[in-house]
N, C-alpha and C positions, 0 to 999 in steps of 0.2 A: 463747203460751208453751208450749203444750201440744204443737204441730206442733214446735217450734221443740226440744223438748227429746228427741222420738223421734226428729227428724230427726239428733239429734249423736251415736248411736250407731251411722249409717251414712255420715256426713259430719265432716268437719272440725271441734272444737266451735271453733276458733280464726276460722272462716269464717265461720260462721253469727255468732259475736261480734260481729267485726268489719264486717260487713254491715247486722246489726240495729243497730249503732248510727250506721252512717251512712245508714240510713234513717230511722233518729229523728231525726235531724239534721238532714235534709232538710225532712223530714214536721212537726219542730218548726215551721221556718221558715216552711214555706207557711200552718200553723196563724196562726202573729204575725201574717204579711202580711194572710191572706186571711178568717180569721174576721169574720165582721161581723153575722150573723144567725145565726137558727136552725139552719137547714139548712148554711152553708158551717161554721158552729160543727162539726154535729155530723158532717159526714165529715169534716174534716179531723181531728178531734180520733179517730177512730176507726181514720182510718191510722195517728193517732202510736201510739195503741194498739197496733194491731196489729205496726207495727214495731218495739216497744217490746218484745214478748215476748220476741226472742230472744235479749236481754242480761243476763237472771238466771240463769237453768240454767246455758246454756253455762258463762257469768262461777265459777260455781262448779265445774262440771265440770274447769274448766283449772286451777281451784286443786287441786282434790283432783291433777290431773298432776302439778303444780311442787312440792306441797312434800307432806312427808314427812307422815307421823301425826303423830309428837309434836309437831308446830308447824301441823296442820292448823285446829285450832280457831279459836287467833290469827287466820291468813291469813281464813279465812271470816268470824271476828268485824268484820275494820275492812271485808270488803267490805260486808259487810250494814250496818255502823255508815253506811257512804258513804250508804246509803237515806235514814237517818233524817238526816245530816246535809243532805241534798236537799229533803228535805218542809219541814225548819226553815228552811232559805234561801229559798227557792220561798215560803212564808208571811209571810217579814221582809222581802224583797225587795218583794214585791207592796202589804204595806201601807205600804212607804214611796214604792212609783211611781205607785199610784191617785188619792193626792193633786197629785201634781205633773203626770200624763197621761194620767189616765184609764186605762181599763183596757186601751189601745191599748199603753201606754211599761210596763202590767205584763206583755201578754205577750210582746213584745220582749224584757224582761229576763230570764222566768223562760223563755222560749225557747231561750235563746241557751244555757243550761245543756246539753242534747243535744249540740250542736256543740263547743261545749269538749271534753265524755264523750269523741265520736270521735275529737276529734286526738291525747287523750292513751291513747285505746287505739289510737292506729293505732302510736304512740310505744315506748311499753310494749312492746308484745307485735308489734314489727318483727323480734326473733330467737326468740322464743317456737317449739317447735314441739311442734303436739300431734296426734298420728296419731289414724288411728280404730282401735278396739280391734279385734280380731279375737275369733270367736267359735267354737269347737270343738264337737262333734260332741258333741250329745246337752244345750248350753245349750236353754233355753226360757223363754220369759217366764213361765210359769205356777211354772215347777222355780225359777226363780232371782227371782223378784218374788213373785208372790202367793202362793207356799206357805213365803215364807221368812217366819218367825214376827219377826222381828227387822226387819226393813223395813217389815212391814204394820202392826205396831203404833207404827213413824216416821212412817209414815204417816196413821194414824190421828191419832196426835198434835201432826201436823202443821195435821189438818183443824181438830182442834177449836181449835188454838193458833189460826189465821187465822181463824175463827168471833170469838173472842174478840178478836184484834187489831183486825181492819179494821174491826168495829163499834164497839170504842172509837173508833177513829183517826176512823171519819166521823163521830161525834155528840159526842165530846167540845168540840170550840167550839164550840156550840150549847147544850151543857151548862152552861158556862165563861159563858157570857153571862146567862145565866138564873140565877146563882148570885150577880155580879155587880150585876144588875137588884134581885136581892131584898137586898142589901147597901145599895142605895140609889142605884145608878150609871143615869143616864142610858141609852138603849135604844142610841146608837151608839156612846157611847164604853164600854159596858159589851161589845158587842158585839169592839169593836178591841181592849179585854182579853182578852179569850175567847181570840181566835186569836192573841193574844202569849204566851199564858202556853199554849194549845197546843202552840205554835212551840218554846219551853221542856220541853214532856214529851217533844217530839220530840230534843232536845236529849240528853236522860233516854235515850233508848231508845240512841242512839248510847253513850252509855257503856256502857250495860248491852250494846251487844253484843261491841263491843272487848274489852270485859273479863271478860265470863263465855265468850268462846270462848278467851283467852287461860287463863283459869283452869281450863277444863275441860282441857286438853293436861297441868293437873299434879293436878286431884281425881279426874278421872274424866268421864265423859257423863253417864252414867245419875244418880248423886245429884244433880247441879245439874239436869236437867230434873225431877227429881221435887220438888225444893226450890219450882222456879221455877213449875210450873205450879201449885205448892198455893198461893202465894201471891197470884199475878194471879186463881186462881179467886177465893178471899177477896176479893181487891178488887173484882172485877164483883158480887160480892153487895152490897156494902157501899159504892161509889163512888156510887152514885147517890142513896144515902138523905142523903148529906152535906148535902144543899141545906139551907140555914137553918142551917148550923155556922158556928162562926169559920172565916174565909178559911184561915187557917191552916191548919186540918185539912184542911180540900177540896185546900189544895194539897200536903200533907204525902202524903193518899194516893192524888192523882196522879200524886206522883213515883214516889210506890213501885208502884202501876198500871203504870207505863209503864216503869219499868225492870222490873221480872217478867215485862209481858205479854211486850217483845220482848229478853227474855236469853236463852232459851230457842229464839231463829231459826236461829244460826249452831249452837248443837249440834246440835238437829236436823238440819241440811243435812250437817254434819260429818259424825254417827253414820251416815248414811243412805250417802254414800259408803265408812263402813268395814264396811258392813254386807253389800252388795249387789253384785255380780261387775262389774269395768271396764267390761265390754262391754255389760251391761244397765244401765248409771249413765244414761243420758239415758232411758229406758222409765220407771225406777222415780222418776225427775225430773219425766219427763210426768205420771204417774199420778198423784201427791202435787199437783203445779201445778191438772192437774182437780179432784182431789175438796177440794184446801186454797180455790183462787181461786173454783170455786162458791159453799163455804159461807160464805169472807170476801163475796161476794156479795149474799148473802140474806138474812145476818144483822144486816145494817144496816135492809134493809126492813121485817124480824118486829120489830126493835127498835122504828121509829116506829110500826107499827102498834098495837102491845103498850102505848107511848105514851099513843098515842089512844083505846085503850080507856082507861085507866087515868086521864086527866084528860077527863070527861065533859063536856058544856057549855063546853068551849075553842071560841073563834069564830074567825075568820081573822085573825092576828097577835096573838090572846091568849097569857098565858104557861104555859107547862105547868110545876104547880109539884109534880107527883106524877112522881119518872126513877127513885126503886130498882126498879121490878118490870121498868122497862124495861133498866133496863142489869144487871140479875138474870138476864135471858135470854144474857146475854155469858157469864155463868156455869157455862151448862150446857155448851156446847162447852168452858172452862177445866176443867172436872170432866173432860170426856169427855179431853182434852188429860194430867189427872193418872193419870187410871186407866191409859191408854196407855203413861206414861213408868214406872208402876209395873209393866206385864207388863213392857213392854223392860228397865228393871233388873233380872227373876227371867230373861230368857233371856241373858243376861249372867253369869248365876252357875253353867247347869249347864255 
């Protein structure tokens, strides 16, 4: 993603689009066919990866081309909603094919999702055109990205938001299961809730981005990211202490978890293309993908680690019945995510 997003302000971003999604499409397929162990598991799934990078930047690059500010938000909200409405399908699909074909007929089906992507971006975007910006005498990346005060705190709040997301997104059904267990539910079928009712937050997130990037084109950017990151922080404090609540609550501030953590996606990508000069828009896209997709990275690892301190004497498939301090670490990137959205609302005002 990171190649893929400096490469779009010396190339085509429509190319690079269009490319990385018929390499995912490819790279899907051979994945379905050819996984069968360890090793064909893990290159094939590294090419889809890696082909995979070049359809988020760009994808938003070409929206900030096509459409205007005042309706920018919207356009960026339903494409990000398109993410969460993928991870819900890709989770509801798979637990209805693993019963019927094992997990051969689940990645066939949630494979075949890529190849669809490409036919309807080759579709789409067959009269689309989007040049490469040109760049004038005395631009620099340092002058127009890192010393712009307004990009680097998008950025910043970018890092801690995907801190906070992705460690929800990888521990929440595992949470969801264990919540489930202490309810009184059986280990697989308490298990199969987990990631349905996952499936459901991810559901959550698609509205929440639809509809807070449509909203932000008429309140503003800045108040809704400063709204939204104080809220998802509160819930990373607070989501994981739930266990041993009525079901209710646990899923009451899941929703609202999941609609704060990802409302707050499409403004930020928004404000960052109104922020940042055309021609350095894939530089300061790479930059943010680095320092956002590391820490969505690592902070899944610090989480289970942080786990495992925290419930001592768990043996090998014991249940861990102690998650606030763990998912309190989701926390700190959500704080660092509010502080961020609070400088960019005071360089918004001189």
């Amino acid at each position: 993603m990171i190649v893929f997003s400096f490469l779009a302000d010396r190339l085509s971003p429509k190319k690079l689009y269009l490319g990385s999604m018929t390499a995912c499409a490819i790279f899907a397929l051979l994945f379905a066919g050819g996984a069968r162990n360890y090793v064909s598991g893990l290159v094939l799934y590294m090419l889809v990866a890696l082909s995979m990078g070049g359809n988020y930047t760009t994808g938003l690059i070409i929206l900030a081309h096509r459409y205007p500010i005042e309706k920018r938000g919207r356009a960026m909200g339903f494409f990000i909603a398109s993410t969460s409405l993928g991870y819900a399908l890709s989770l509801m699909f798979s637990g209805a094919a693993i019963p019927v074909g094992g997990y051969r007929l689940a990645f066939w089906v949630t494979c075949s999702g890529p190849a669809m992507g490409a036919i309807l971006a080759w579709l789409t975007l067959r009269r689309t055109i989007v040049g490469r910006p040109a760049r004038t005498a005395g631009q620099r990346f340092s002058r127009e990205v890192l010393r712009n005060r307004p990009v680097m705190a998008l950025i910043g709040g970018y890092t801690g938001h995907s801190w906070e997301l992705l460690g929800m997104w990888a521990w929440t059904p595992a949470f969801l299961a264990v919540v489930f267990m202490t309810a009184g539910y059986e280990g697989i079928q308490a298990a199969g809730i987990g990631v349905y009712l996952a499936a459901g937050f991810h559901v959550t997130g698609l509205v929440a981005s639809f509809s807070m990037g449509w909203l932000s084109d008429r309140l503003g950017r800045a108040p809704l990211l400063v709204g939204l990151a104080g809220v998802s922080t509160l819930c990373s404090f607070s989501f994981g202490w739930t266990l041993g609540l009525p079901l209710t609550i646990v899923f009451l501030v899941g929703m609202v978890y999941s609609f704060s953590g990802l409302g707050d996606s499409p403004i930020l990508s928004t404000s960052l293309t109104e922020s940042v000069s055309v021609s350095y828009m894939g530089a300061a896209f790479g930059l943010r993908s680095m320092l956002g997709f590391s820490a969505g990275a690592i902070s899944p690892v610090v989480l289970g680690a942080v786990l495992d301190l925290t419930n001592p004497g768990v043996v090998e498939y014991g249940v861990y019945t102690s998650w606030g301090w763990a998912f309190s670490i989701l926390g700190i990137g959500g704080l660092g995510a509010w502080l961020a959205a609070l400088y960019y609302s005071r360089t918004q005002k001189r």
